[in-house]
C-alpha positions in Angstrom: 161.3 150.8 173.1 162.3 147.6 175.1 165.8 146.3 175.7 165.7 143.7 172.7 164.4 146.7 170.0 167.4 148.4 171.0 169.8 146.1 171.3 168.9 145.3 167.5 168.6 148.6 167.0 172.6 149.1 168.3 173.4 145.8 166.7 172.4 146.7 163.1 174.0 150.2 163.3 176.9 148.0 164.2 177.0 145.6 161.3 177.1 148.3 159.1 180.3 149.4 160.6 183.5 148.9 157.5 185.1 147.8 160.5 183.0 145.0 161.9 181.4 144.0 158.6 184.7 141.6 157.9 183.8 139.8 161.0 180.2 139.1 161.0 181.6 136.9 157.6 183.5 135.3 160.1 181.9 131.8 161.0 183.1 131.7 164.3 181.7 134.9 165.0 178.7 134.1 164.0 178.4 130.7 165.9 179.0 133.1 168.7 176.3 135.5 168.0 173.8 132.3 167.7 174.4 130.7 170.8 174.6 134.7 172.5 171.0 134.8 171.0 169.9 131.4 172.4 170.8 131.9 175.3 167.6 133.8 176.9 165.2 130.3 175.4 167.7 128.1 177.0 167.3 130.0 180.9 163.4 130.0 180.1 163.2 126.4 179.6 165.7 125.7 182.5 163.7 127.5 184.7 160.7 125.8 183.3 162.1 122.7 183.9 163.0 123.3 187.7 159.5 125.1 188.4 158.2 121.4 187.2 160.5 119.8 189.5 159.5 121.9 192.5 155.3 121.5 192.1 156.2 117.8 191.6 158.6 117.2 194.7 155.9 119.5 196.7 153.1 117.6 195.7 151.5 120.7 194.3 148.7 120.8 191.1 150.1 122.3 187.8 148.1 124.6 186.3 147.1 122.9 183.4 146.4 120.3 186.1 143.8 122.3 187.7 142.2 123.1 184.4 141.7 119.7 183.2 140.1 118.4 186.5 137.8 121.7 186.0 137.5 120.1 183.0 136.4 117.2 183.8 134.0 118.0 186.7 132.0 120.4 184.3 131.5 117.0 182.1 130.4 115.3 184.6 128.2 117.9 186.4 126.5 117.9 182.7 126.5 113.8 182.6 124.2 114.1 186.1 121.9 116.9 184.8 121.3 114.5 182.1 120.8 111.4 184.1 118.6 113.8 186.2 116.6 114.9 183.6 116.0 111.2 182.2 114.9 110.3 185.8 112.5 112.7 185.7 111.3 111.4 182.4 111.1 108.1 183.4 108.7 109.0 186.2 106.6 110.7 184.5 106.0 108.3 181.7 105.5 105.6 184.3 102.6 107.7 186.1 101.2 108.7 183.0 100.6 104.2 182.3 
């Protein structure tokens, strides 16, 4: 069981509490527990954000970088087998005449 099951697991044993039930009705509480919940997405996309920065001020390819330009060089490595293949074509038409 990871952190977050039990966590959820403590939390709902909690909610069910007489005591604590009152508050979770509480709005304020509850914009508390939201934002306590958000919190992990908004670190992930911060440190998204200054993983970005780095590759760019480094000069460095972004993955999604590399695979596009694989991409691409695939296509054209298939464009030039083509051409290739119509060369051949060619010639041999023109030595059949």
């Amino acid at each position: 069981m990871g952190l977050k099951d039990k966590v959820v697991e403590e939390g709902m044993k909690l909610a069910k509490h007489p005591a604590v039930a009152p508050l979770l009705h509480d709005e304020r509480v509850m914009k508390l527990l939201m934002r306590a919940l958000s919190v992990p997405g908004k670190i992930e996309e911060l440190t998204e954000e200054q993983k970005q920065n780095v590759v760019r001020a480094m000069g460095l390819a972004t993955a999604q970088e590399v695979a596009d330009l694989k991409r691409t060089v695939r296509a054209l490595e298939d464009e030039i087998g083509r051409l290739r293949a119509e060369i051949v074509r060619l010639e041999e038409a023109s030595a059949i005449e």
